[in-house]
C-alpha positions in Angstrom: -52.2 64.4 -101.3 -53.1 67.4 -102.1 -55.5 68.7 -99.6 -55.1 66.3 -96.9 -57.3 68.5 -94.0 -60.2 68.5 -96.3 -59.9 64.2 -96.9 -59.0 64.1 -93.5 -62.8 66.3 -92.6 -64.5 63.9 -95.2 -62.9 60.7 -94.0 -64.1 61.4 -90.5 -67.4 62.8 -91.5 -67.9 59.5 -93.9 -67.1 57.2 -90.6 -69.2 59.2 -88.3 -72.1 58.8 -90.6 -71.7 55.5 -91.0 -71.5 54.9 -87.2 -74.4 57.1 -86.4 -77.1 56.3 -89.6 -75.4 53.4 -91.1 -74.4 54.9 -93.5 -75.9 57.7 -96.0 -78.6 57.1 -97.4 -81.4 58.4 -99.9 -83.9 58.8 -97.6 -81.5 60.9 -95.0 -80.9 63.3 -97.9 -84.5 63.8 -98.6 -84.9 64.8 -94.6 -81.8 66.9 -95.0 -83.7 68.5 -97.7 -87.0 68.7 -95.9 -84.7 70.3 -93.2 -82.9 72.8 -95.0 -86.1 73.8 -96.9 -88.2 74.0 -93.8 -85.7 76.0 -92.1 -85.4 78.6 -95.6 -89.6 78.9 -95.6 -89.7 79.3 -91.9 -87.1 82.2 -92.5 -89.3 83.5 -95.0 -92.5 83.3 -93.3 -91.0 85.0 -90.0 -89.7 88.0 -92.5 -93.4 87.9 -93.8 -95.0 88.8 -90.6 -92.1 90.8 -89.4 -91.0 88.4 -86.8 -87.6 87.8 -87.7 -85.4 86.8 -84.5 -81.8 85.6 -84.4 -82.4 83.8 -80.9 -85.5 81.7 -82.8 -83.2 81.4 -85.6 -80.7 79.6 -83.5 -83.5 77.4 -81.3 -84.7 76.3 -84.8 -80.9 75.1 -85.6 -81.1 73.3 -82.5 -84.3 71.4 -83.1 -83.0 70.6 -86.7 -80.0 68.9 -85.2 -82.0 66.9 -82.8 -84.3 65.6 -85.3 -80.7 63.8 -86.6 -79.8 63.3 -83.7 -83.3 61.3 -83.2 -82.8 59.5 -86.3 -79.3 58.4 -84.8 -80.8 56.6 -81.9 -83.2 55.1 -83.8 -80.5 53.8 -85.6 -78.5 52.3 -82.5 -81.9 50.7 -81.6 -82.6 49.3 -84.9 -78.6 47.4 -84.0 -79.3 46.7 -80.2 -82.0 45.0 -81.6 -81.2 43.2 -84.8 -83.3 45.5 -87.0 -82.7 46.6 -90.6 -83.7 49.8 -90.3 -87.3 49.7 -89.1 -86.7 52.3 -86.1 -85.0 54.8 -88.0 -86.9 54.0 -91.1 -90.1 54.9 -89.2 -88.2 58.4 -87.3 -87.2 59.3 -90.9 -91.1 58.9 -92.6 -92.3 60.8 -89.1 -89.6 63.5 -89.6 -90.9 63.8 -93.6 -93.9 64.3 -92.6 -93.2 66.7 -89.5 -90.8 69.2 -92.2 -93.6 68.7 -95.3 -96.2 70.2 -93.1 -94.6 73.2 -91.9 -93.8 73.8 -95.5 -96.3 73.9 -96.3 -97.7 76.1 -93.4 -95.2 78.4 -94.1 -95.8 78.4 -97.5 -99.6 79.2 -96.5 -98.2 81.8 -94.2 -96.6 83.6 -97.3 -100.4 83.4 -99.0 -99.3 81.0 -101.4 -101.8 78.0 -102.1 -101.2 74.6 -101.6 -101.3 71.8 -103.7 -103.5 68.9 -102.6 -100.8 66.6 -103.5 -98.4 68.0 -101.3 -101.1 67.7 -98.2 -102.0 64.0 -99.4 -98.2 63.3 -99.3 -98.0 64.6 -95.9 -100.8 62.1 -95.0 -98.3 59.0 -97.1 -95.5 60.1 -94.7 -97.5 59.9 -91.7 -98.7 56.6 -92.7 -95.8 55.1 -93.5 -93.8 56.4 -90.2 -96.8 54.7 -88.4 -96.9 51.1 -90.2 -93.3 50.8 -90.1 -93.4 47.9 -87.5 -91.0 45.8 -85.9 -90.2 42.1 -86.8 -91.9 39.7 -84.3 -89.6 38.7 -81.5 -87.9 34.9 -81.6 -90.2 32.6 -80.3 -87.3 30.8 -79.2 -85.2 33.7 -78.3 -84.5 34.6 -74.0 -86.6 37.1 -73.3 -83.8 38.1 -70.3 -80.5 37.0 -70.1 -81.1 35.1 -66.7 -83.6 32.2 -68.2 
């Protein structure tokens, strides 16, 4: 073992992941992506207008780590309720969607045009965050545990 705090970090960050998103997957790197690269053009566009603040700064690290934290419980619903992945499937797409626009708002911001693709993509996320449904319920499942 050569650098056992590092394997240690990543062993621990591996299980927490697991435990919390089931794992990593493709589509939490995109959002961590869409995250990152929100928060960079947000950065940018607030220099642009001369608006740069460390306290917004900070707020905006916040909301970034609720949005995981969002997908999280979306996950522990999808497993309360024997789902594979619909809840946090359909936070995930929402999320997309949510970082893609202010993108590309910010990229606006900066007087850059914007692709239509990139706005029609937007519209994709949306409408796969919103058709993500859940499976019908047993017909013969309890509907409390008291019947």
């Amino acid at each position: 073992m050569k650098y056992p705090f590092f394997q240690t970090v990543a062993a621990v960050a591996g299980g927490a992941a697991t435990f919390l998103w089931g794992g990593w997957s493709a589509l939490l790197g995109i959002l961590l992506t869409f995250v990152i690269l929100d928060y960079i053009t947000g950065v940018l566009a607030a220099g642009y207008r001369g608006q740069l603040s460390s306290a917004v700064g900070f707020k905006g690290i916040f909301v970034k780590i609720m949005i995981f934290v969002l997908v999280a419980v979306a996950h522990q619903v999808d497993r309360a309720l024997g789902n594979p992945g619909v809840f946090m499937n359909a936070a995930i797409f929402f999320y997309l969607a949510n970082e893609l626009l202010s993108i590309t708002e910010n990229a606006g911001v900066l007087g850059l045009p914007v692709p239509d693709v990139l706005l029609k993509a937007v519209e994709i996320l949306k409408g796969k965050a919103e058709s993500e449904e859940p499976p019908a319920p047993d017909a013969g499942a309890k509907s409390s545990p008291t019947e």
